[in-house]
C-alpha positions as CSV (number, residue, x, y, z in Angstrom):
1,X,13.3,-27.4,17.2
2,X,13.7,-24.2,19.0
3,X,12.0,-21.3,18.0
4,X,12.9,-18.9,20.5
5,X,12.1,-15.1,19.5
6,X,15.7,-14.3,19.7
7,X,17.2,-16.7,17.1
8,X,17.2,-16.5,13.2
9,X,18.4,-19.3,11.1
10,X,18.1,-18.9,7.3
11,X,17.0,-22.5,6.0
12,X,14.0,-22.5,8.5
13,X,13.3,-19.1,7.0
14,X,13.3,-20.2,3.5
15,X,11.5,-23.3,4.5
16,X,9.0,-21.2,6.2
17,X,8.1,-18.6,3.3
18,X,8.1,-21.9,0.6
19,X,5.1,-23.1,3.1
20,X,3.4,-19.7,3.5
21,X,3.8,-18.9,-0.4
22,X,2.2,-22.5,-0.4
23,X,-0.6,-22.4,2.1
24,X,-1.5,-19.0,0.7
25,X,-0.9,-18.5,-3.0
26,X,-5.1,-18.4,-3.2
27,X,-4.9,-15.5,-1.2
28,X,-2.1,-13.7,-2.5
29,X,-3.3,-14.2,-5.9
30,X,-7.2,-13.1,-5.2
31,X,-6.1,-9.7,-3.5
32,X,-3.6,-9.0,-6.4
33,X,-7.1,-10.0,-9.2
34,X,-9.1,-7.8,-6.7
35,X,-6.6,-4.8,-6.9
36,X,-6.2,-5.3,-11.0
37,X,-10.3,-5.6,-11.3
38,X,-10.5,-2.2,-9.0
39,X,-7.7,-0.4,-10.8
40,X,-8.7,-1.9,-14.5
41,X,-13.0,-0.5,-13.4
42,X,-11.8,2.8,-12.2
43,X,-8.9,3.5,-14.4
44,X,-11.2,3.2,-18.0
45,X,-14.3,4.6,-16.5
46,X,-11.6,8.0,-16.6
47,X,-10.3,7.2,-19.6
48,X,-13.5,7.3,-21.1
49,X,-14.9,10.7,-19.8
50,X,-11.3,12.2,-20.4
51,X,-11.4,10.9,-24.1
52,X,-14.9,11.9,-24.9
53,X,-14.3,15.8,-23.1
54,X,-10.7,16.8,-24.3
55,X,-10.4,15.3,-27.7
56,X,-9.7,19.0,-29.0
57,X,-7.1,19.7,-27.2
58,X,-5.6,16.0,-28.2
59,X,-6.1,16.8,-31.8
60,X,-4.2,20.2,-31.2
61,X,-1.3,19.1,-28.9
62,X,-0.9,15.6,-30.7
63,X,-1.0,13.7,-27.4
64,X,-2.9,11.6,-25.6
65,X,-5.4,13.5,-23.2
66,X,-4.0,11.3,-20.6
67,X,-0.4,12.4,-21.0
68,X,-0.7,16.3,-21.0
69,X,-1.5,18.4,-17.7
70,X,-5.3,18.5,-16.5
71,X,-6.1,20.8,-13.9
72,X,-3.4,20.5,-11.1
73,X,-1.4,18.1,-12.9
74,X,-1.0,14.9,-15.3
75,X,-4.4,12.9,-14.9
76,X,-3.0,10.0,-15.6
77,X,0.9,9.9,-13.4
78,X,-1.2,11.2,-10.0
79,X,-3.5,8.3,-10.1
80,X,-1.4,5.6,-11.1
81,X,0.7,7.6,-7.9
82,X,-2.3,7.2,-5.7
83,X,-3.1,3.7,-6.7
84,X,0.7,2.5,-5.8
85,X,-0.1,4.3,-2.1
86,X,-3.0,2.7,-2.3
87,X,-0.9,-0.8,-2.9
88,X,1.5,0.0,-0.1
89,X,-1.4,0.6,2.5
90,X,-3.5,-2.1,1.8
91,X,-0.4,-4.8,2.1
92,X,0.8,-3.1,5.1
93,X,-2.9,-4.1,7.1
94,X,-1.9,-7.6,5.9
95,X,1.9,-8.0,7.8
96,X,0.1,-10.2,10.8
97,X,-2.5,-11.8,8.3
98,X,-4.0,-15.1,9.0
99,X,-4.3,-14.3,12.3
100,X,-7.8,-12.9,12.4
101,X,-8.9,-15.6,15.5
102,X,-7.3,-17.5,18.2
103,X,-7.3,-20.5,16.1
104,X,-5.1,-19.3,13.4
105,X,-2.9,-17.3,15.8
106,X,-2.5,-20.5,17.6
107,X,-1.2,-22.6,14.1
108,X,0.4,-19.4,13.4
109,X,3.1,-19.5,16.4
110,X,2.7,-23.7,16.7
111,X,4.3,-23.4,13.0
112,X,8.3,-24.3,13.7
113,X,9.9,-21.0,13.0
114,X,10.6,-17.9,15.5
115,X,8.8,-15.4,16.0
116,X,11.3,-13.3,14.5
117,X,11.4,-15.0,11.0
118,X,7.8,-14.5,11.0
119,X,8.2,-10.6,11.1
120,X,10.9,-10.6,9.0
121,X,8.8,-13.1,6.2
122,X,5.9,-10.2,7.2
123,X,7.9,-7.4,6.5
124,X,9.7,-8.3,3.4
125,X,6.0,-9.4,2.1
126,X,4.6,-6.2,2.2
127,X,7.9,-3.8,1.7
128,X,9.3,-5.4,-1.5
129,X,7.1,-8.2,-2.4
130,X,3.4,-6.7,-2.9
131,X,5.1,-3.8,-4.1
132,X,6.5,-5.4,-7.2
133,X,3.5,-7.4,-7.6
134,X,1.5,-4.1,-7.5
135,X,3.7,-2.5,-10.1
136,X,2.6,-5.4,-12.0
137,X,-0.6,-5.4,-11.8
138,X,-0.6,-1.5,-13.2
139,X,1.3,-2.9,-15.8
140,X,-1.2,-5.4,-17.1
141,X,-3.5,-2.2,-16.4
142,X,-1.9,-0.3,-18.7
143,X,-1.9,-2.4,-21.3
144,X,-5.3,-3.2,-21.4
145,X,-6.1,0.2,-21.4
146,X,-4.3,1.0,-24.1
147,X,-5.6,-2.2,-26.4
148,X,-9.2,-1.1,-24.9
149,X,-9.4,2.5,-26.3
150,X,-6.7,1.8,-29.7
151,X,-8.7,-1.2,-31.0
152,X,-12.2,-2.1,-29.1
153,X,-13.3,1.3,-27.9
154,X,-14.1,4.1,-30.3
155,X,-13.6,7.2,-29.1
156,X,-12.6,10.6,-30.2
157,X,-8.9,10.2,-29.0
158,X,-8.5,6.8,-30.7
159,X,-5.8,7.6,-32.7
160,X,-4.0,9.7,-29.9
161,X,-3.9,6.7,-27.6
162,X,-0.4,6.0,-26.2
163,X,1.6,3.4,-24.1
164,X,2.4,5.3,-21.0
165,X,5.5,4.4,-19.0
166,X,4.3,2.9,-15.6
167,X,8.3,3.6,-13.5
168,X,8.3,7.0,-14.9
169,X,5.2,8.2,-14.3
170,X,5.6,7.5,-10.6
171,X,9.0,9.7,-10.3
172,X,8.8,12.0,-12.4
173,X,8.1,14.9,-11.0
174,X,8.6,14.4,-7.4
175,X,11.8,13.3,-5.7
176,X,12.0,9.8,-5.7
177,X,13.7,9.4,-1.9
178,X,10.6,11.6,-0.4
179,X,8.0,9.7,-2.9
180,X,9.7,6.0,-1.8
181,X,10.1,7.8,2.2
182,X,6.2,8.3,1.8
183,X,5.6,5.1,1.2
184,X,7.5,3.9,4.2
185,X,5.9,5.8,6.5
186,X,2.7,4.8,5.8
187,X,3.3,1.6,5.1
188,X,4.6,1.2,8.8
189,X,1.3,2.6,10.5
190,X,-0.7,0.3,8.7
191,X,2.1,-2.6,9.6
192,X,1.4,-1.3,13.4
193,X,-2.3,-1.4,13.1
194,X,-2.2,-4.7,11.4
195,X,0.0,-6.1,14.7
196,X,-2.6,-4.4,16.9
197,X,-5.8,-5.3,15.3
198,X,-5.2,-8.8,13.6
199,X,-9.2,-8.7,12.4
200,X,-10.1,-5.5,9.9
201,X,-6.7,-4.0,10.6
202,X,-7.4,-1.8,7.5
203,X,-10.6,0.1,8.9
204,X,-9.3,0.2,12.4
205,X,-6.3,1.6,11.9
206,X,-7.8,4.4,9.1
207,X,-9.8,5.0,12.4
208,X,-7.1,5.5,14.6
209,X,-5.4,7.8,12.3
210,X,-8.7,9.7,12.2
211,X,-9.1,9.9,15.9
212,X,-5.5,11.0,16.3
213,X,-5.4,13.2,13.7
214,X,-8.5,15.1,14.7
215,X,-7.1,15.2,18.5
216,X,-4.0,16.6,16.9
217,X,-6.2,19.2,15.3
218,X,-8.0,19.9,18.2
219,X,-5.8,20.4,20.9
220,X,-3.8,23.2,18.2
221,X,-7.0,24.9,18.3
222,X,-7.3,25.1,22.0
223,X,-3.5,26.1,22.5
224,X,-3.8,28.8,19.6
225,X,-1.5,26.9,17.1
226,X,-2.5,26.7,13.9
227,X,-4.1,23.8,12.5
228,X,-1.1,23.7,9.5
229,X,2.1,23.3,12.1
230,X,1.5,19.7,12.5
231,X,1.0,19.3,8.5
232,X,3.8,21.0,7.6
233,X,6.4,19.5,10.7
234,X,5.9,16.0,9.4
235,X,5.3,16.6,5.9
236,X,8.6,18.9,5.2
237,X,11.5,17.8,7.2
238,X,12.0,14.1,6.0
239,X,14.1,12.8,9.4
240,X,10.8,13.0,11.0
241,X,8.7,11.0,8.6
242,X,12.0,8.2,8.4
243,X,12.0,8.7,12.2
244,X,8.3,8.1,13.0
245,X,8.1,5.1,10.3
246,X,11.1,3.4,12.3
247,X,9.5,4.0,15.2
248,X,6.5,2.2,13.8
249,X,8.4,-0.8,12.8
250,X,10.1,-1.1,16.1
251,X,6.4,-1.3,18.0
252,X,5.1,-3.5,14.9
253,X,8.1,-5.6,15.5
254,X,7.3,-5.8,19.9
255,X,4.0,-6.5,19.5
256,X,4.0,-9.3,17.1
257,X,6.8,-10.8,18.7
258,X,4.5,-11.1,22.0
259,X,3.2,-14.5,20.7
260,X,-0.2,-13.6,22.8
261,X,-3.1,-15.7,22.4
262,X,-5.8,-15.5,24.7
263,X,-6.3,-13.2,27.2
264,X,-5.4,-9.8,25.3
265,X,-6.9,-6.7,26.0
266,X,-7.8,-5.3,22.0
267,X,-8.2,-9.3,20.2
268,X,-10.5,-10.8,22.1
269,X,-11.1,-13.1,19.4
């Protein structure tokens, strides 16, 4: 069978995400349990302190403490925000997974499918398939938050408790093409870093972003530019966040595509 780099054919594609689905259902599902344990711990830890300190207002606006605006916004909508970033990043370190050592990267290319199905299986993974699993998973978290404080947990806010909206909570507010164009872009560094560092592509790449960040930083010092131009040139006009996230992909896409086993200069492994 040929499995040049160049050539797509759609039944070895679908025959090659049945066996990866297969081979790594265990994994998929552990991550997803690990991400609904993380959000389910942190998410009624603030639940509780929010319940227990602003039952008055509550009581006076008629509303779940976790639906009205606390400090620089709503509570709730920003984290469930955050935790959807969160999502996006974390899947995005896993594009080139199970290829953490020689050995695996070896069965990984010896499997009969090019190198270009691979990417593509990698990239629709962690662009549209973790996503909606992670959407999910804040939907189970929801509702166990909201059977937790209406019928086990008694708190002041009991009877205030309400079903939040998951979807809406994510766009309102914001625009939903710069929110979704966020998402992208850092989904795509992490997709880099995770075809540059196949073992803890996560923490190496949050490193990289810190080093180049910091050298961003710096070098505006010494030049006399302040340290906001660089915040506000990617962060306002959106053509340079798609830009840079393409641009990401495109590298992602070169340097998986290598097929490198031995020898390379950063996985020695």
């Amino acid at each position: 069978m040929n499995t040049s780099n160049d050539i797509f054919s759609l039944p070895r594609f679908v025959a090659f995400a049945k066996k990866e689905f297969t081979e790594q259902r265990r994994q998929l599902l552990l991550q997803l349990g690990t991400l609904l344990g993380a959000i389910t711990f942190t998410g009624l830890a603030m639940c509780y302190g929010v319940y227990q300190s602003e039952w008055a207002r509550a009581a006076t606006l008629q509303c779940d403490p976790m639906a009205f605006s606390l400090a620089n916004g709503v509570l709730e909508r920003n984290w469930v925000r955050l935790w959807f970033v969160f999502a996006a990043v974390l899947y995005g370190s896993l594009a080139a997974w199970n290829m953490e050592n020689k050995a695996k990267r070896i069965a990984r290319i010896m499997t009969p499918a090019s190198q270009q199905e691979k990417f593509i299986f990698g990239a629709i993974l962690t662009t549209l398939i973790m996503p909606l699993l992670s959407l999910l998973t804040l939907e189970v978290y929801e509702i166990i938050r909201y059977v937790t404080f209406s019928y086990v947990i008694d708190t002041p806010c009991r009877e205030y408790v309400q079903f939040m909206n998951i979807p809406a909570m994510i766009v309102n507010d914001v625009k939903i093409g710069g929110f979704l164009l966020g998402l992208f872009f850092f989904n795509s560094i992490f997709v880099l870093g995770s075809c540059i560092w196949h073992n803890k592509a996560l923490f190496k790449t949050l490193i990289a972003i810190l080093a180049v960040y910091f050298l961003l930083i710096s070098s505006a010092v010494l030049v006399g530019v302040s340290s906001n131009f660089f915040i506000k040139a990617t962060s306002s006009v959106d053509f340079v966040t798609a830009t840079l996230g393409v641009i990401n992909w495109i590298l992602a896409y070169c340097i998986f595509t290598r097929a490198e086993v031995v020898g390379r200069f950063i996985n020695k492994k």
